[in-house]
C-alpha positions as CSV (number, residue, x, y, z in Angstrom):
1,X,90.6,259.4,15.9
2,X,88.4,258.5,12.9
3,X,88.7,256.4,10.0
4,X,91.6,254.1,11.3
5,X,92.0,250.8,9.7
6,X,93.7,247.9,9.3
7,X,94.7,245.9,5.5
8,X,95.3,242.4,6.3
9,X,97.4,240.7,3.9
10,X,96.2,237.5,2.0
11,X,98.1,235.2,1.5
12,X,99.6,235.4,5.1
13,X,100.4,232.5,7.6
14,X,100.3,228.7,6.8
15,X,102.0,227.5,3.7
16,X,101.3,224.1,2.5
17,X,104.8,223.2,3.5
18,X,104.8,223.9,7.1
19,X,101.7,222.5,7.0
20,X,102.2,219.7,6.3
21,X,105.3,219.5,8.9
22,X,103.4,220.9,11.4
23,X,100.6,217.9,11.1
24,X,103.1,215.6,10.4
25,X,104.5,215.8,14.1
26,X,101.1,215.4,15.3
27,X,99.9,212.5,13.6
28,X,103.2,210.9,14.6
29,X,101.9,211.7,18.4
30,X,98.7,210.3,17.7
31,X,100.2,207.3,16.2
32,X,103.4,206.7,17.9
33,X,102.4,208.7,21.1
34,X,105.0,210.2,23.4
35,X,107.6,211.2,23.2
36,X,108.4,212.2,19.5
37,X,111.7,213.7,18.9
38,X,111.9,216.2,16.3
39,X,115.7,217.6,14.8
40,X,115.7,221.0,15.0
41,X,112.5,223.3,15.5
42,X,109.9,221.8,13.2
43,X,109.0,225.5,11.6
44,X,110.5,228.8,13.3
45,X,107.5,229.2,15.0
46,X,107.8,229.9,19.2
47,X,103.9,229.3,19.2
48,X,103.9,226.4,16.8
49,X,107.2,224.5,19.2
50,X,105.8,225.4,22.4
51,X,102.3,223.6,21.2
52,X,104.3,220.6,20.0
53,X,106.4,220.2,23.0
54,X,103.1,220.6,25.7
55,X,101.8,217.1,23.6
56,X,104.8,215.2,24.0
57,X,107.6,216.2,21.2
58,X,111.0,217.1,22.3
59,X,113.0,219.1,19.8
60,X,116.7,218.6,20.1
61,X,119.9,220.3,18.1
62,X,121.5,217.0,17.3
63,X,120.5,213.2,16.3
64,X,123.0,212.3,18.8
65,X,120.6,213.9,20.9
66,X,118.2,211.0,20.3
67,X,117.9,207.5,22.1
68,X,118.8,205.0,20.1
69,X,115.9,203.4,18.4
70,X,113.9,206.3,19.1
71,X,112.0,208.3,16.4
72,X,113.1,211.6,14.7
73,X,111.3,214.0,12.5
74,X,113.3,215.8,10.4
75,X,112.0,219.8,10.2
76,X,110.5,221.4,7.1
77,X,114.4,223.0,6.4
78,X,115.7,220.1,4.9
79,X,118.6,218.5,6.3
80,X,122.0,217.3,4.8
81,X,123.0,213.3,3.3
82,X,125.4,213.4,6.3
83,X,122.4,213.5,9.3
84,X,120.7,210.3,7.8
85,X,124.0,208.6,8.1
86,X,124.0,209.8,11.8
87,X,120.1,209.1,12.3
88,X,121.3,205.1,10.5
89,X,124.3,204.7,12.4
90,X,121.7,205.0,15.6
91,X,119.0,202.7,14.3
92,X,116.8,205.5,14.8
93,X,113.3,205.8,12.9
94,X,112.9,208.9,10.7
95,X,110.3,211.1,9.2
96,X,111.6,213.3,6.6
97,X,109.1,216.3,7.0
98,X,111.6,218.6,4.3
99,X,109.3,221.0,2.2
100,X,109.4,219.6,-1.1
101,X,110.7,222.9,-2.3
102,X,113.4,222.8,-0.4
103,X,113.6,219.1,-1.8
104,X,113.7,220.1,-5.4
105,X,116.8,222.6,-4.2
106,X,118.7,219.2,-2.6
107,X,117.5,218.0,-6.2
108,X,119.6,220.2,-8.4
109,X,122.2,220.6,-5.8
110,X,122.6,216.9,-6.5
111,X,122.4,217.0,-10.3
112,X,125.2,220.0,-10.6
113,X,127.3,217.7,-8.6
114,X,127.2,215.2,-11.3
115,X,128.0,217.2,-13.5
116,X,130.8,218.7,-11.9
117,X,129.5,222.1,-11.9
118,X,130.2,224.1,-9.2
119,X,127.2,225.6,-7.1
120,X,127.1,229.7,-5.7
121,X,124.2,229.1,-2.8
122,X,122.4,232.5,-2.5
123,X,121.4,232.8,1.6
124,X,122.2,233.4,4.9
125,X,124.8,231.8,7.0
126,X,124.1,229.4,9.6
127,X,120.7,228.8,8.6
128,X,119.2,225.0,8.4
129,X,118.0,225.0,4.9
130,X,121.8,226.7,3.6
131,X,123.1,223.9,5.7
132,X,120.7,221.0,4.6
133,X,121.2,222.1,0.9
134,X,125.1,223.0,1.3
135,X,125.9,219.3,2.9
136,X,124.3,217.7,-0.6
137,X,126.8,219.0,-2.3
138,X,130.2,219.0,-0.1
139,X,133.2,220.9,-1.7
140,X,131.1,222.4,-4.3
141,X,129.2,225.0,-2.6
142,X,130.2,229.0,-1.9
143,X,127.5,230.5,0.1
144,X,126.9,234.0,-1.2
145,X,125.4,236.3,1.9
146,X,125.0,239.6,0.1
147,X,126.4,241.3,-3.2
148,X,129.8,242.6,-1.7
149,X,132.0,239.4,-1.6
150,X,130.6,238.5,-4.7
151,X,133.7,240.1,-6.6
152,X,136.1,238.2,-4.3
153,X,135.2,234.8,-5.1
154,X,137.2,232.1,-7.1
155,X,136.0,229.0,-9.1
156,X,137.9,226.2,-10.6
157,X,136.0,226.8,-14.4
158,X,133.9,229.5,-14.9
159,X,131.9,228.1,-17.7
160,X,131.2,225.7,-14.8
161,X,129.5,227.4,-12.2
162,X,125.9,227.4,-11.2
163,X,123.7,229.1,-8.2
164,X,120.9,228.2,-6.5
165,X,119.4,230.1,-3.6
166,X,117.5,229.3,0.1
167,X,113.8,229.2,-0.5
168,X,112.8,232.0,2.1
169,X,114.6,234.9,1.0
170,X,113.6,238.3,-0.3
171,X,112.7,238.4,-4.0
172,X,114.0,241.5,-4.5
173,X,117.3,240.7,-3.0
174,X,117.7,237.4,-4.6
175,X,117.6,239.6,-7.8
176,X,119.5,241.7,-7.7
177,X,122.6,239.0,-6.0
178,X,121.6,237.0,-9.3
179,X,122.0,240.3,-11.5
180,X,125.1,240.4,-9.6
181,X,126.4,236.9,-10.4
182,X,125.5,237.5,-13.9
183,X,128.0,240.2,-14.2
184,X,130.6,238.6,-12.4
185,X,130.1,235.1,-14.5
186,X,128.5,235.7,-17.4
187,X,128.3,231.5,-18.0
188,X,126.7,231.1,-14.9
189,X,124.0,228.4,-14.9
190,X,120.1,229.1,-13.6
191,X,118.5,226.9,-12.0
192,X,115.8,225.0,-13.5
193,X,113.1,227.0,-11.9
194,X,112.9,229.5,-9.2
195,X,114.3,228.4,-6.0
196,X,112.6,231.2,-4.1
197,X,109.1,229.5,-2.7
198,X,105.9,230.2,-3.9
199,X,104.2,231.3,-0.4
200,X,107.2,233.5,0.1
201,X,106.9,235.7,-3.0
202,X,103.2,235.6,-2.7
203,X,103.4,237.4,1.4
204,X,106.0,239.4,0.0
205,X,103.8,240.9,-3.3
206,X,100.9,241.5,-0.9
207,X,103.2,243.3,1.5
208,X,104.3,245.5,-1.2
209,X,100.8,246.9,-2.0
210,X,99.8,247.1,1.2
211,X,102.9,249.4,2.7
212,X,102.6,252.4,1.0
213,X,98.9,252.7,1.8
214,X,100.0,251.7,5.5
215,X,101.4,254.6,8.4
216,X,102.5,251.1,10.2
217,X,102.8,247.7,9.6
218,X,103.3,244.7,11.8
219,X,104.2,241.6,10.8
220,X,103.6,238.4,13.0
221,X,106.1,235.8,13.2
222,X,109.7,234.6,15.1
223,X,112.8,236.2,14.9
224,X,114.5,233.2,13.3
225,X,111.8,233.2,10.4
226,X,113.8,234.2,7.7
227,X,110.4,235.0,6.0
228,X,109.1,236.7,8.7
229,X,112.2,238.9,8.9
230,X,112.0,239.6,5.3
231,X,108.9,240.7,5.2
232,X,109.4,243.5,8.0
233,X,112.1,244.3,5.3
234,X,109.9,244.5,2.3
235,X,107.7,246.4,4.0
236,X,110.0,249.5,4.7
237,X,111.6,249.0,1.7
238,X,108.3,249.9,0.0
239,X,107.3,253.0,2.0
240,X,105.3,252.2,5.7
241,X,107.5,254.4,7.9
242,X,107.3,251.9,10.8
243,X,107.3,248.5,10.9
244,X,107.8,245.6,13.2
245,X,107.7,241.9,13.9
246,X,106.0,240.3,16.9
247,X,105.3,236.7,18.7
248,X,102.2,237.6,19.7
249,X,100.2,240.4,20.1
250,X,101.3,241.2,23.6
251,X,104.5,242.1,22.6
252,X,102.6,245.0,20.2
253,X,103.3,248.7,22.0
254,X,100.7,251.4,22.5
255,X,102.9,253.9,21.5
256,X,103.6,252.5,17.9
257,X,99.9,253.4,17.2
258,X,100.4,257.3,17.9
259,X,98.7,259.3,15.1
260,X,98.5,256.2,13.0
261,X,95.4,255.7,10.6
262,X,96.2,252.9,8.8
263,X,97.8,249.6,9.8
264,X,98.7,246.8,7.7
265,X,98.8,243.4,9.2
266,X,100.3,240.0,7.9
267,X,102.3,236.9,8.8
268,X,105.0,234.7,8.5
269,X,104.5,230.9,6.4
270,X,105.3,229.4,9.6
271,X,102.4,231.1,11.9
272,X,99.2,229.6,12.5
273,X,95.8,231.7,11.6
274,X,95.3,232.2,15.8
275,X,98.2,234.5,16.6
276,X,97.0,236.9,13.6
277,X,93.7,236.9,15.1
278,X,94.6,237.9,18.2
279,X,96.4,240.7,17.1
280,X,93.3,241.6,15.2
281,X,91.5,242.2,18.4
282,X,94.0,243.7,20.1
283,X,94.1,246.6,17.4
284,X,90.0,246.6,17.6
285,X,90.1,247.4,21.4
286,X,92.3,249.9,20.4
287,X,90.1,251.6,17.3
288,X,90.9,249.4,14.4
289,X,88.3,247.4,14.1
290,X,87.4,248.2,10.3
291,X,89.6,245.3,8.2
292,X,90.1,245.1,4.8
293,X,91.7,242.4,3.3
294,X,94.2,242.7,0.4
295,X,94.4,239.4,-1.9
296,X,97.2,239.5,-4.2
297,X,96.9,235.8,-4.8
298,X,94.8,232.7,-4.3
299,X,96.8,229.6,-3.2
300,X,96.3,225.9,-4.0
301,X,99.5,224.0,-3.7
302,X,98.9,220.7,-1.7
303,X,101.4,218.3,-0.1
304,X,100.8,214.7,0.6
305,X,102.2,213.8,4.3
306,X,105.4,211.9,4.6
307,X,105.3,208.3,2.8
308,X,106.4,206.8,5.9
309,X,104.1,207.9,8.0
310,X,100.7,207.6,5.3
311,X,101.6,204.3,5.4
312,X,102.0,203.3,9.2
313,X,98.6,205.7,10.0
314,X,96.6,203.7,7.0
315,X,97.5,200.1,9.0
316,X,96.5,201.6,12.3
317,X,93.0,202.8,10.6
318,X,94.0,206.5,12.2
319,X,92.1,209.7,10.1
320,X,94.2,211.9,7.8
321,X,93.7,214.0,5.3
322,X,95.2,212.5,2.3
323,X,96.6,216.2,0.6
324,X,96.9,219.1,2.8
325,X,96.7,222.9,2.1
């Protein structure tokens, strides 16, 4: 079969705030050596854990998970006012690793609270950033999953109601649930900026020029990325007839490639630059190997490392690079 092809998306992978969690957790190591405990995955990454865990870090669901004393990294997701309590009630050390846009959410969850504005969180259930962002503001949050309940729900003043959203959702969706709100509250307060995060619009405006072009597309990253799973999303919403997330390339099928010419490839903001390359090669032992690359934006956002830990690596004269992309 001639002419097959692959568009690889850019921006994919890395964003500066997984990062900077990512190195976090191993400059601890270096410093601190093992074991370091880490709350929670650090990103939703199996490749990015599994890497972590063979140098000594051992991720657990719970602080009270932790020895006491021990150290704790908190992941990129954020967690809620009520986990440092139970992290200080154990004398255990902490790293706050949060994404400081999922900060600036815990920010203006914080400051609606003071003013006694009630807050509609735009996301998915059960995931750590809702839950991080939801425990800032206790007894003043309704999650809102989706348009249809959005007619059901009940606030104490209308003229007092705000929303905010989880960082890694679909732009499109987030939209049209805000459009939604709108209707429903008319008063309702916006944020000060846009919660959604800058690496996740940028993947999903590159994916939405490169799936119409695209017979498949196949999207690198972990099921419990919710930007990984959005982006298989945006990608059938805006016309490849096939697309699908994997791990690794291993887990890529023969048979998704029947009478394909054209294959777009990108990746999650948690997954590191390797895992996209070696799905690059598979596809070129299997005909693909001319790649175009699609740029729909240039990123420069840096994040400094933890405080905490700048601090402790500058004493024990251990390298780091000061602001990470």
């Amino acid at each position: 079969m001639t002419n097959r092809k692959v568009l690889l998306a850019a921006p994919r992978g890395y964003c500066a705030g997984v990062d900077r969690a990512v190195v976090t957790v191993e400059k601890a190591l270096d410093l601190y050596g093992a074991p370091v405990y880490v709350r929670k995955q650090i990103v939703h990454n199996k490749h990015v854990v599994a890497t972590l865990e063979a140098r000594g870090a051992i991720f657990v669901d719970e602080t009270d998970e932790v020895p006491e004393g021990a150290l704790v990294v908190f992941s990129a997701h954020g967690v809620s006012p009520l986990v440092h309590e139970e992290a200080a009630q154990r004398n255990l050390r902490t790293i706050d690793a949060t994404c400081p846009l999922v900060t600036k959410v815990h920010h203006e969850a914080r400051r609606f609270v003071a003013e006694d504005v009630e807050i509609l969180l735009i996301g998915h259930e059960g995931h750590e950033e809702v839950e991080g962002t939801a425990g800032e503001a206790l007894g003043m949050v309704q999650l809102v999953d989706g348009v249809e309940h959005i007619k059901d729900i009940r606030v104490k003043d209308e003229s007092k109601v705000a929303w905010l959203s989880q960082t890694t959702l679909s732009v499109d969706e987030t939209l049209a649930t805000v459009a939604a709100l709108k209707e429903r509250f008319p008063n309702i307060i916006d944020p000060p900026s846009d919660d959604i995060c800058y690496a996740t619009q940028n993947r999903q405006e590159v994916i939405k020029q490169i799936a119409p072009l695209s017979d498949l597309v196949i999207v690198v990253g972990s099921t419990n990325s919710s930007n990984s799973v959005r982006l298989v999303e945006v990608a059938k919403e805006y016309g490849t007839p096939n697309a699908y997330l994997v791990d690794f390339a291993s887990e890529a099928k023969e048979e998704w490639l029947l009478g394909v010419k054209t294959i777009g490839v990108t990746s999650g903001a948690s997954v590191p630059e390797i895992l996209v390359k070696d799905l690059l090669l598979w596809l070129a032992a299997r005909g693909f190997e001319d790649v175009e690359t699609v740029t729909a934006s240039e990123e420069t956002l840096l994040f400094s490392l933890p405080a905490e830990l700048r601090k402790d690596l500058k004493a024990a004269g251990i390298p780091y690079v000061e602001h990470i992309k």
